[in-house]
C-alpha positions as CSV (number, residue, x, y, z in Angstrom):
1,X,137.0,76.5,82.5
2,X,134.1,78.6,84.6
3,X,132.3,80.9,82.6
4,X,133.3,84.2,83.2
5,X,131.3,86.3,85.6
6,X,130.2,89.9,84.8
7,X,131.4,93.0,87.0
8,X,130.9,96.3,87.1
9,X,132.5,98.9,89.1
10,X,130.7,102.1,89.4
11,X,132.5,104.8,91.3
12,X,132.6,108.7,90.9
13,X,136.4,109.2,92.0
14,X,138.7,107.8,89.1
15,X,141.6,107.3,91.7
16,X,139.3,105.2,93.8
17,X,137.8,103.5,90.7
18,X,140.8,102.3,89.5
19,X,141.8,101.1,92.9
20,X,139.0,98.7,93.0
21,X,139.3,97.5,89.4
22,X,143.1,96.6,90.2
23,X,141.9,94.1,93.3
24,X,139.6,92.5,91.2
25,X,141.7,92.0,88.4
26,X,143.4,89.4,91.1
27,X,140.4,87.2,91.0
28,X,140.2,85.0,87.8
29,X,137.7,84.6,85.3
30,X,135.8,88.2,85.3
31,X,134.8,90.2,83.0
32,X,134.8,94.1,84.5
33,X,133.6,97.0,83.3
34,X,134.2,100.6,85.0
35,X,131.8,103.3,85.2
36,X,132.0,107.0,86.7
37,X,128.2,107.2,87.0
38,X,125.4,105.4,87.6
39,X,123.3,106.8,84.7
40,X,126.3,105.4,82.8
41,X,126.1,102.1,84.4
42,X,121.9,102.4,84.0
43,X,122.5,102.6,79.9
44,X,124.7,100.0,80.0
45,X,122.1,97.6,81.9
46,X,119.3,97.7,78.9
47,X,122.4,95.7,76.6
48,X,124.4,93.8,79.3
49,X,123.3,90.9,81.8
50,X,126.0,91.9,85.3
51,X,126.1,89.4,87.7
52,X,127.8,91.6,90.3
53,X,128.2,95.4,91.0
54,X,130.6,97.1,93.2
55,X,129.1,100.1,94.1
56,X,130.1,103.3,95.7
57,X,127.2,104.6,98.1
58,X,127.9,108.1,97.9
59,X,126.6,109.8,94.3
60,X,126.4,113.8,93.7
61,X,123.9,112.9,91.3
62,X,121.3,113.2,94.1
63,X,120.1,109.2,94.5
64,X,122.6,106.6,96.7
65,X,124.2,103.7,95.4
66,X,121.5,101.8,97.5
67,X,118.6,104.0,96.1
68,X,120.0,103.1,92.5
69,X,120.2,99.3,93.1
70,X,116.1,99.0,94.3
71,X,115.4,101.6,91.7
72,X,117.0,99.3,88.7
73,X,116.2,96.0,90.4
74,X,112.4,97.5,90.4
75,X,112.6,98.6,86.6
76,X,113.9,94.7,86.1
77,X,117.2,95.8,84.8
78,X,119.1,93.7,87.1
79,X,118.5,90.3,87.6
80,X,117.2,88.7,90.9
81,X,120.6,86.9,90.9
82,X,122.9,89.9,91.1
83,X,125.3,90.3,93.8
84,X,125.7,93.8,94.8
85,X,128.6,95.4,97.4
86,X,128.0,98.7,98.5
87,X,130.7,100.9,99.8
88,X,130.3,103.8,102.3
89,X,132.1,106.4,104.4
90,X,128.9,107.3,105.4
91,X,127.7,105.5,109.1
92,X,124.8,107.6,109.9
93,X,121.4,106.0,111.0
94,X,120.0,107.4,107.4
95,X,122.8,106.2,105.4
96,X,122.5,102.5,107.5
97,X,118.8,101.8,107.2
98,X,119.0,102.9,103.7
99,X,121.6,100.7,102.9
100,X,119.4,97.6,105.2
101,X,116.5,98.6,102.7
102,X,119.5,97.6,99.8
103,X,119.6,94.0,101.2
104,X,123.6,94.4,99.5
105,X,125.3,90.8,99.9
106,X,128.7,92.8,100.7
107,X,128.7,95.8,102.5
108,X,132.6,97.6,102.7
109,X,132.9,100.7,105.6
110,X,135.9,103.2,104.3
111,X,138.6,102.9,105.1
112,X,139.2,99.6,104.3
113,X,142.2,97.4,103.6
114,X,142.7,95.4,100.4
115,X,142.8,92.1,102.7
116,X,139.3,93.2,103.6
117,X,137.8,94.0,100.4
118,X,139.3,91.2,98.7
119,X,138.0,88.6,102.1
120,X,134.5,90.0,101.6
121,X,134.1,89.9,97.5
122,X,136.0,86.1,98.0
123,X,133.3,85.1,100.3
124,X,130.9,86.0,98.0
125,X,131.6,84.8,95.6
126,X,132.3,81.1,97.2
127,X,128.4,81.8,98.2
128,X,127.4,82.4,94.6
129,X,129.1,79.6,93.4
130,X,127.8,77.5,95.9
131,X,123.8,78.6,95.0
132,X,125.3,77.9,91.1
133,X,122.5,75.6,90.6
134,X,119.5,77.6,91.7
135,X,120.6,80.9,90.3
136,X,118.8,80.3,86.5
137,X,115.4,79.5,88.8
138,X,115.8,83.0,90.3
139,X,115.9,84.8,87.5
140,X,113.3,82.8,85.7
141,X,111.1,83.8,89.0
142,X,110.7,80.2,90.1
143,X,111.3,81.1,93.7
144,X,109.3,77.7,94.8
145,X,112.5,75.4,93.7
146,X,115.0,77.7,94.9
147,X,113.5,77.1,98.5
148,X,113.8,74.1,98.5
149,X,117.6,73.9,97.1
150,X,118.3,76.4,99.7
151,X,116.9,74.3,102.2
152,X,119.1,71.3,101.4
153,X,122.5,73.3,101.4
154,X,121.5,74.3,105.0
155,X,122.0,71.2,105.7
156,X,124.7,69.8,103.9
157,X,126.8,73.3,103.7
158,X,126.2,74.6,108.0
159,X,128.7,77.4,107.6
160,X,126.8,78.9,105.3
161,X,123.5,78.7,107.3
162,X,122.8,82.2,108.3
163,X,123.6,83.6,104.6
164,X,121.2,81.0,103.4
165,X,117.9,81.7,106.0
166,X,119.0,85.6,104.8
167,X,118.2,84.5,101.5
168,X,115.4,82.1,102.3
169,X,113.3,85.2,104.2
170,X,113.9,87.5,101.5
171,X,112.8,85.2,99.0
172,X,109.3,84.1,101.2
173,X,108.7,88.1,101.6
174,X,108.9,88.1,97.9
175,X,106.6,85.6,97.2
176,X,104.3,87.1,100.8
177,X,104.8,83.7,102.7
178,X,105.3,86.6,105.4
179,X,104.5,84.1,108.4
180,X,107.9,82.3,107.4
181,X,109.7,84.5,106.9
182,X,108.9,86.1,110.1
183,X,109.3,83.0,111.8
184,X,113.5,82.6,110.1
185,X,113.5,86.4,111.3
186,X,112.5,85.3,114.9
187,X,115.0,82.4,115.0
188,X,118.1,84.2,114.2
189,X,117.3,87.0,116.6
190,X,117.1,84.6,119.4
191,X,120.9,83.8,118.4
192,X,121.7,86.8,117.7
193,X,119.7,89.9,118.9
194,X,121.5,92.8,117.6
195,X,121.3,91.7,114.1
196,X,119.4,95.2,112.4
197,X,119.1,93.4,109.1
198,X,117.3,90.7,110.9
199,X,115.6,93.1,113.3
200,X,113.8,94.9,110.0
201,X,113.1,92.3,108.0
202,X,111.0,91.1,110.8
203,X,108.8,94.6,111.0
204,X,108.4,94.3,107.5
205,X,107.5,90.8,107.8
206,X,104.9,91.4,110.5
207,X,103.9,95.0,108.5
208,X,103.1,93.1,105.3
209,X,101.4,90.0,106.8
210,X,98.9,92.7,108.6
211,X,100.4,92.0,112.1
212,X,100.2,95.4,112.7
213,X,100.0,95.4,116.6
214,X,103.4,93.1,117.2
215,X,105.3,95.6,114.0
216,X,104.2,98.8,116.2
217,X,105.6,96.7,119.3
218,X,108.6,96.2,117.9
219,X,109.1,99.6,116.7
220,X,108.4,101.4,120.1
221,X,111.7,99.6,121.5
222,X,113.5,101.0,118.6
223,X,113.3,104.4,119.1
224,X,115.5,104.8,122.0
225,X,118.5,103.9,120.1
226,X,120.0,106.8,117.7
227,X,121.3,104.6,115.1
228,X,117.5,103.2,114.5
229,X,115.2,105.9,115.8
230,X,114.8,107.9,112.7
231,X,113.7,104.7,110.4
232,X,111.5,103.4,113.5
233,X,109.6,106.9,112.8
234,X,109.0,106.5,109.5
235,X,107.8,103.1,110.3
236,X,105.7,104.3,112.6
237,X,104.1,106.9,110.3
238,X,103.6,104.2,107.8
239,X,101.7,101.9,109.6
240,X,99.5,104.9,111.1
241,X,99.1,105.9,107.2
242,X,97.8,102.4,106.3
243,X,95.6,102.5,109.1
244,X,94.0,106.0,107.8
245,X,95.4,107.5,111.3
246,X,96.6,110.3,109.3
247,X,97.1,112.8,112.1
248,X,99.2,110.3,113.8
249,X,101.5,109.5,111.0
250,X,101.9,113.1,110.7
251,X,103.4,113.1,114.7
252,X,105.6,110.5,114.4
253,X,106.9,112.3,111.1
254,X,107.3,115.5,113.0
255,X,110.0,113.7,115.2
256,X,112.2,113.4,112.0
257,X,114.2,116.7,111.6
258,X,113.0,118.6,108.3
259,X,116.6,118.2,106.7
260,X,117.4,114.3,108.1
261,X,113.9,113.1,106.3
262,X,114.6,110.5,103.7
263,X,113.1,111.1,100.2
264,X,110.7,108.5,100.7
265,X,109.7,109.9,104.1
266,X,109.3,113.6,102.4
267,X,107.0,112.1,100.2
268,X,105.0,110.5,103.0
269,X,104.6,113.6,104.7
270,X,103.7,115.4,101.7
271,X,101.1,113.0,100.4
272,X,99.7,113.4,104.2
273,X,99.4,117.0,103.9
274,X,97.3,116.9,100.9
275,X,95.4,114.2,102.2
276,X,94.4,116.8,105.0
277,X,94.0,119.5,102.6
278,X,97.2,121.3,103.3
279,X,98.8,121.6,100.1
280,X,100.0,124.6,100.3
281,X,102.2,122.9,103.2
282,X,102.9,120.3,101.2
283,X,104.3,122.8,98.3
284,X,106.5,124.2,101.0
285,X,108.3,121.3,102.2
286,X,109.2,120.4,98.7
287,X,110.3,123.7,97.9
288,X,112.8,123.9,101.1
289,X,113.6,120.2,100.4
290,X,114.3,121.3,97.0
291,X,116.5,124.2,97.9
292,X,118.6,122.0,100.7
293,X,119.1,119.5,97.8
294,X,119.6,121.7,95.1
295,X,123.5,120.1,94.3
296,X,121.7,116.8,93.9
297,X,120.1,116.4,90.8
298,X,118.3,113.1,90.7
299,X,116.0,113.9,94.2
300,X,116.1,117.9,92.5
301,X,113.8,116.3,90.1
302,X,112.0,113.6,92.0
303,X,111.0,116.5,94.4
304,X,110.2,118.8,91.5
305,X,107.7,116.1,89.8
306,X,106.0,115.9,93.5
307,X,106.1,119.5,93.4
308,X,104.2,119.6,90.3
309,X,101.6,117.0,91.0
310,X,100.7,119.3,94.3
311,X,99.8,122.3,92.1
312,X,97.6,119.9,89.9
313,X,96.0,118.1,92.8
314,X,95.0,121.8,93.8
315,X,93.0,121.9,90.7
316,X,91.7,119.3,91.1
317,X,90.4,119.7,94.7
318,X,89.0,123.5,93.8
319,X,91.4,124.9,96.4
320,X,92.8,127.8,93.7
321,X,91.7,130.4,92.4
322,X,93.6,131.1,89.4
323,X,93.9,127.9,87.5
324,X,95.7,128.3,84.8
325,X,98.7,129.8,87.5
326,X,99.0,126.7,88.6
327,X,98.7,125.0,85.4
328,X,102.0,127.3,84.3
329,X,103.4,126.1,87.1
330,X,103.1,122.5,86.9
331,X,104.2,122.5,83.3
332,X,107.3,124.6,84.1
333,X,108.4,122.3,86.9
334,X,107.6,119.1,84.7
335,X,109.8,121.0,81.9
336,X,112.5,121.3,84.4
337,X,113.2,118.2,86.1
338,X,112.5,116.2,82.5
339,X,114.1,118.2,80.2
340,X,117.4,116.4,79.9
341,X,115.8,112.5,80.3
342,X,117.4,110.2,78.3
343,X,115.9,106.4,79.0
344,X,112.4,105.7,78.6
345,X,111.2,104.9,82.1
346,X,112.4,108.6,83.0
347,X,110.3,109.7,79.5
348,X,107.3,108.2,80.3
349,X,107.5,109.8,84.0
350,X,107.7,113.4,82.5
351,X,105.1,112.5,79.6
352,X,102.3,111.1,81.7
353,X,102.5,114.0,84.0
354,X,102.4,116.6,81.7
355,X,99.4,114.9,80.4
356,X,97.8,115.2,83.7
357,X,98.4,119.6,83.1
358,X,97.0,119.1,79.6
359,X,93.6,117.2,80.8
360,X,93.0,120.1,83.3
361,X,93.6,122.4,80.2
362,X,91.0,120.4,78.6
363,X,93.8,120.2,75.7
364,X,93.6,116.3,74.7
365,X,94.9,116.9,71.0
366,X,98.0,117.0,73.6
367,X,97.3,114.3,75.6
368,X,96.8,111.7,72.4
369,X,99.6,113.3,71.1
370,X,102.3,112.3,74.3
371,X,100.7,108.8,74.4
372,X,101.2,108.2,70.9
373,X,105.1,108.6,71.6
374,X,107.4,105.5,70.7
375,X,108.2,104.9,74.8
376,X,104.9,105.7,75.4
377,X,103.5,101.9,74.3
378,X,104.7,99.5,76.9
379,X,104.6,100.2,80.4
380,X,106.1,97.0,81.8
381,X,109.2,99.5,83.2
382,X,106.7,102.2,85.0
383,X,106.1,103.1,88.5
384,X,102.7,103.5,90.3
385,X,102.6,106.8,89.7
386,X,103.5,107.0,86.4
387,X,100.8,104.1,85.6
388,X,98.2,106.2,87.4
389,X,99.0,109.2,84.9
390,X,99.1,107.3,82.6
391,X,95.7,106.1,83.5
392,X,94.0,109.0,83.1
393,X,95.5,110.2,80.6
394,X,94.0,107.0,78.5
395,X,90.6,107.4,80.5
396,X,90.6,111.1,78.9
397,X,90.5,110.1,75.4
398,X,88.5,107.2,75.4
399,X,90.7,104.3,75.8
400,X,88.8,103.1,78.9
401,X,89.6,99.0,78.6
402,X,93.5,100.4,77.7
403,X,93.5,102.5,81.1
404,X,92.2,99.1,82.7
405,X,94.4,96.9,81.6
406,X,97.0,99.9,82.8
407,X,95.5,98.7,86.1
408,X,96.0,95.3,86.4
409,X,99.5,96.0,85.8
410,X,99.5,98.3,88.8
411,X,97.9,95.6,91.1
412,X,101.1,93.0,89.6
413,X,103.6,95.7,90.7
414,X,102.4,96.4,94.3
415,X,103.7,93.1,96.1
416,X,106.9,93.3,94.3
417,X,107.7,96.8,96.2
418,X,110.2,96.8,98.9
419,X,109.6,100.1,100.2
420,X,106.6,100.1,103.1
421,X,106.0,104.2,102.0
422,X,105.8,103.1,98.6
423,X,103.8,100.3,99.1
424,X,101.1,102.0,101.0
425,X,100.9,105.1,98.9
426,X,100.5,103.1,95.9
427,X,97.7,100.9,97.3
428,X,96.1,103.8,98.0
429,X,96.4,105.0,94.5
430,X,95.8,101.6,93.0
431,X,92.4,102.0,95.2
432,X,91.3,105.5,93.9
433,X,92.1,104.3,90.1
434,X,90.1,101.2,91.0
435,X,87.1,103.3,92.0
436,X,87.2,105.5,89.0
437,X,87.2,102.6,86.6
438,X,85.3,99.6,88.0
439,X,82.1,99.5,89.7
440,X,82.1,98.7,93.7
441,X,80.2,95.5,93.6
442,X,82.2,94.4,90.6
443,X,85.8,95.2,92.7
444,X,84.4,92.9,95.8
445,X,83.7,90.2,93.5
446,X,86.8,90.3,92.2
447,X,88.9,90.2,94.9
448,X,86.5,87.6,97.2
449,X,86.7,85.6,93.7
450,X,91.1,86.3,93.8
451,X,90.9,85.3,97.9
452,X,89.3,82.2,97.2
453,X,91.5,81.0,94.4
454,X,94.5,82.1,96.8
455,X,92.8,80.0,99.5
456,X,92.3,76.8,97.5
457,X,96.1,76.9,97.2
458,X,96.6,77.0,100.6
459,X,98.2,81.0,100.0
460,X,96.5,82.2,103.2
461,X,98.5,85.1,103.7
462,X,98.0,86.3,100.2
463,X,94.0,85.3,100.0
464,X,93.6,87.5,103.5
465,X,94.8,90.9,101.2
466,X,91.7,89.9,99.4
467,X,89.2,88.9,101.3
468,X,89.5,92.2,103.8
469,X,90.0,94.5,100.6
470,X,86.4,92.9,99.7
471,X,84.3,93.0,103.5
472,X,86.6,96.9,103.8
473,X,83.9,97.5,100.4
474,X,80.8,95.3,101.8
475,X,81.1,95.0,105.4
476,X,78.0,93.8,106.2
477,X,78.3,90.6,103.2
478,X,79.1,87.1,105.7
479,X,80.8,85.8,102.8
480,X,83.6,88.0,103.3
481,X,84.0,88.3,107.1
482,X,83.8,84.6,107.2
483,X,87.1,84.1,104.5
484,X,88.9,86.5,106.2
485,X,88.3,85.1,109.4
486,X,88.8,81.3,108.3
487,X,92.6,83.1,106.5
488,X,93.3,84.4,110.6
489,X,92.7,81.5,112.0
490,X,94.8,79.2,108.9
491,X,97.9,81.5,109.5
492,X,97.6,81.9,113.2
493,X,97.1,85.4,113.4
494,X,95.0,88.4,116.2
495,X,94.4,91.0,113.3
496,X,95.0,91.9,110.1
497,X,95.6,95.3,109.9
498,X,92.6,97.3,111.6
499,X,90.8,94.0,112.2
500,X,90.8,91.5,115.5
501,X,89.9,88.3,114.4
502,X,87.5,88.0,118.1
503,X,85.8,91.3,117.4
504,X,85.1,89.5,113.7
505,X,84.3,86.4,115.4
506,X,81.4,88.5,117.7
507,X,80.8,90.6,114.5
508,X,79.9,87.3,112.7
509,X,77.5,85.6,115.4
510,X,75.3,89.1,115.0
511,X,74.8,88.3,111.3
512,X,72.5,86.6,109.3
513,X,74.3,83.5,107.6
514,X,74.2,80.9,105.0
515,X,74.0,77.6,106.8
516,X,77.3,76.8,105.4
517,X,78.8,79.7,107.1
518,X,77.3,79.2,110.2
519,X,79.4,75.8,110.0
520,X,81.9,77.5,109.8
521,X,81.4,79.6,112.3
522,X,80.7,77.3,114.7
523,X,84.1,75.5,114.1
524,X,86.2,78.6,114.7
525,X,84.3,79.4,117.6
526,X,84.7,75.6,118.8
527,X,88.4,76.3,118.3
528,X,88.6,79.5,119.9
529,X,86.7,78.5,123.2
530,X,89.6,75.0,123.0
531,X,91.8,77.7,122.6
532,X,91.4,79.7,125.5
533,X,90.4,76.8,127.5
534,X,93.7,75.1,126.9
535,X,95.6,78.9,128.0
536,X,93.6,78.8,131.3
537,X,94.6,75.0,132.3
538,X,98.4,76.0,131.5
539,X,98.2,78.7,133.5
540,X,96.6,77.2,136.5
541,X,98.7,74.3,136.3
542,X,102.0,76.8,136.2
């Protein structure tokens, strides 16, 4: 007899909820389990292993059923292996891409027919049972021997070939082989070029390997279209964010109607605004976003804890007058959006930010007291933000090499987000709590020193993060310019991110070098002039 498989079923509408639960009780050997909420569903997740959800998309708690499924899968409450269906009435662009960013293995439009829903879950779960053997490796995190199981069922199960490479790229984004999974991307375009999940996974694959110029490329030819022009915006803005073009970002943003902006885009466009010392502004989106979102109770809050963190970054910039107004006001937001919290990832989220009011106050008899709270010990759960708070807040009372170790935590979490706002925004706050805490010469070392163990292993993609994070601190150091050039040439690539690998080339012959570098450098030259040599006779001969 199969083990039995796991299910839960979480839908607001009772009617529709038992619906479901009646077609699955036609498949054997399941174990389901009903929920009217997904806060009930997220309690339920810290005692019970699911292996598949069937998920309404539309909440009236505020966050989507896509929004919940990163949002647990991020706080490790669901297992890599978990197959999730999403089901939506909604077919707007928003609704769409946010349900792309979801990577859901079923995806249901209403109305649908049982024959339908049934069909889809079916196929499913034939696909799950075929991957059977893999599925302990995935949740173990031993993505290296899934790969390669993967690749052998594309060849011995074809049908299933384009569900496979699906899961093949996501699986080399997660583990930033980006050119490969890029490359997959690429291959099932050319088959079949309207495919959107495809279409984004490429951009992201491109955006995260540093390809900047071919992710901006790609993203220019999606604006015309309504159903992806919105998301190609907030693309756009994100990459023009990374690349400190902050003016830029804010344009592309600025296409995005105030009311159609996601919740990560809001936050983009606020961060931006304080960034150019517009916070004020920044107070006053969040406030109207609020107010149009006031029925919605989970973005209510999110919007009121970026709220509050505006009128303490105001402090902290000396752009108020009246400090302990916006100290009042901080605290009362924090009070508000946190005062029914339940779980201790939402806990810590309130408690670390009302820290931050109480270091301004100079109270830290406060600020010992929240971090001596039960969830306040282990942060394994936390987002950036919450980590950076939390920080501080253990900077503040003397618990420097705490606060560090805080850090290197932050710098774990960072590849393993699937948002591009959030990833950007919280390298940029890993980088500010990095230059707080550790020296400048002592954070190049450290990252040349990570690049060069990534590069022994052949992880070129991963060692070029490095390597430019070090020459972006030292640009005038060979040692760094070199690596990172050696990384372009390894993986192929024009630039990585702000960088052209010829303008680092002609940046390197001006420099003083070790004679091993110069070796170097004369190889990738030698390469480069074969290169172009070889373009030129291909050309003449076409």
């Amino acid at each position: 007899m199969k083990d039995s498989l796991n299910v839960a079923i979480i839908e607001e509408d009772a009617n529709s909820r038992s619906t479901i639960r009646s077609h699955m009780l036609q498949i054997p050997n399941l174990q389901i389990s009903s929920f009217s909420s997904m806060a009930l569903f997220k309690e339920e997740c810290f005692k019970t292993d699911f292996h598949l959800i069937i998920s309404a998309y539309e909440f009236s708690g505020g966050k989507n059923g896509a929004q919940w499924c990163q949002e647990l899968s991020l706080n490790h409450l669901l297992n890599p292996s978990v197959g999730i269906c999403l089901i939506s009435a909604d077919t707007s662009s928003l609704a769409i891409s946010q349900i792309i960013d979801a990577n859901p293995d079923v995806v249901l439009i209403r109305p649908y027919t049982m024959k339908s829903f049934l069909g889809n879950i079916n196929d499913y779960l034939t696909f799950r049972n075929l991957l059977l053997p893999y599925l302990s490796a995935l949740d173990e995190g031993n993505i290296p021997a899934v790969l390669v199981g993967l690749r052998k069922l594309q060849l011995s199960h074809p049908e299933h070939k384009t569900n496979l490479a699906r899961l093949e790229a996501k699986l080399l984004l997660k583990i930033q082989s980006y050119s490969q999974a890029a490359s997959i991307y690429q291959t099932i375009l050319e088959k079949s070029p309207q495919t959107l999940w495809a279409r984004w996974g490429l951009i992201k694959s491109q955006f995260m390997a540093g390809d900047w110029e071919s992710c901006k490329g790609i993203l220019h030819t999606l604006l015309k279209a309504n159903v992806t022009r919105d998301k190609a915006y907030e693309w756009l803005a994100c990459v023009a964010y990374a690349e400190h073009e902050y003016d830029s970002a804010q344009n592309h943003l600025s296409h995005i109607k105030i009311a159609d902006l996601s919740f990560q885009a809001t936050k983009l466009k606020s961060h931006l605004l304080c960034l150019q010392n517009k916070i004020e502004d920044a107070i006053h989106l969040l406030d109207q976003k609020r107010k149009s979102n006031n029925m919605l109770t989970d973005e209510f809050n999110e919007l009121t804890y970026e709220m509050a963190h505006c009128y303490l970054m105001q402090i902290e910039k000396n752009t108020v007058v009246d400090k302990d107004f916006n100290i009042e006001q901080a605290k009362s937001l924090i009070n508000s959006a946190g005062k029914y919290q339940k779980d201790p990832v939402s806990k810590q989220k309130r408690d670390c930010l009302m820290s931050a009011a109480f270091i301004l106050e100079g109270n830290i008899i406060q600020v010992e007291k929240l971090l001596g709270q039960e969830w306040m010990q282990n942060f394994d759960r936390a987002n950036i933000p919450t980590l950076q708070a939390a920080m501080n807040a253990n900077k503040a009372i003397g618990q420097e090499q705490k606060a560090i170790e805080l850090l290197r935590l932050s710098e774990q979490k960072i590849s393993n987000i699937d948002s591009p706002i959030e990833n950007v925004i919280s390298i940029d706050i890993v980088q500010q709590q990095e230059t707080k805490l550790v020296d400048k010469q002592a954070r190049a070392a450290q990252a040349n020193k990570r690049g060069t163990e990534l590069y022994i292993a052949n992880k070129f993609e991963q060692a070029m993060f490095y390597f430019h994070k070090a020459l972006v601190l030292y640009p005038t150091t060979s040692a760094f310019a070199i690596n990172l050039a050696t990384c372009l040439y390894q993986c192929k690539q024009d630039n990585y991110k702000e960088l052209k690998y010829a303008e680092l080339l002609e940046k390197l012959q001006t420099m003083q070098l070790h004679p091993e570098h110069q070796k170097r450098l004369t190889g990738l030259l030698q390469k480069a002039h074969s290169t172009t040599t070889s373009q030129g006779t291909t050309k003449k001969a076409s």
